[in-house]
N, C-alpha and C positions, 0 to 999 in steps of 0.2 A: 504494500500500500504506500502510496507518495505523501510527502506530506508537504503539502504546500506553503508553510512560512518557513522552512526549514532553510531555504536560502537566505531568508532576509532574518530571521532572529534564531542567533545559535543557541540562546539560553530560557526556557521556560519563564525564567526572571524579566529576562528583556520584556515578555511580553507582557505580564503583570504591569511591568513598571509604564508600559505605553499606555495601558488602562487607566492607569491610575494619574495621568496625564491627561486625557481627555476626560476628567472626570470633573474640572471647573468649568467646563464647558455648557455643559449640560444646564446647569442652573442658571448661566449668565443668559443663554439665547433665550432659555424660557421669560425672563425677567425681564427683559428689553422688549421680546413680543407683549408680554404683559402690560408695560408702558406706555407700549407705542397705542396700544386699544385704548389705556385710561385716556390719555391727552387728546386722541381722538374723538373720543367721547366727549368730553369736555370741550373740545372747540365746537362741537354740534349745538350744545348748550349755548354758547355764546352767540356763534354765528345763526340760529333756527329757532332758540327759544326751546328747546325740549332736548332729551339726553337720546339720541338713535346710537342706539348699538352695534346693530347689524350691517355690516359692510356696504351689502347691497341694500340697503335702503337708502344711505348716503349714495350710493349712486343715481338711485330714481331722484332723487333731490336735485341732484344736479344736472341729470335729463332734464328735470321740468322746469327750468330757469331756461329753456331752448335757447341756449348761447355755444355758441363754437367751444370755448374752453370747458365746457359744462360736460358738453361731447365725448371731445378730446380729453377729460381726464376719467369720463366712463370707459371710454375703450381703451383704456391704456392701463385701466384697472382691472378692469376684464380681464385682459393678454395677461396680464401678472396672475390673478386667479386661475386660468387656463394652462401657466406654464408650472405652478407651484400644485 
């Protein structure tokens, strides 16, 4: 049987030790996603008068302002939601 990390970590340790490396990671993406929702949240508040949560609801918001940038930051939110 081959074993495939065996070229890149000669030591069982090594690879503990990679794990335990990617292991700040994990919390910090989560945390910044987290933030980047609240602040979003909270400009809805400001800019609309009420808290929208849901991504795509800010986006029908900004369809129905029918302005070119309204548009254009729908479908470019869209692309992002379609490539993620």
């Amino acid at each position: 049987m081959t074993q495939p990390f065996k070229s890149v970590l000669d030591d069982v340790n090594d690879l503990i030790c990679v794990q335990y490396v990617q292991l700040p990671f994990i919390p910090t993406i989560y945390t910044l996603g987290t933030l980047v929702g609240i602040i979003g949240t909270s400009a809805t508040a400001v800019i609309y008068g009420e808290l929208i949560w849901n991504p795509l609801n800010i986006y029908i918001r900004w369809l129905e302002t029918d302005s070119s940038g309204g548009r254009a930051g729908a479908f470019f939110c869209g692309v992002a939601w379609a490539i993620l």
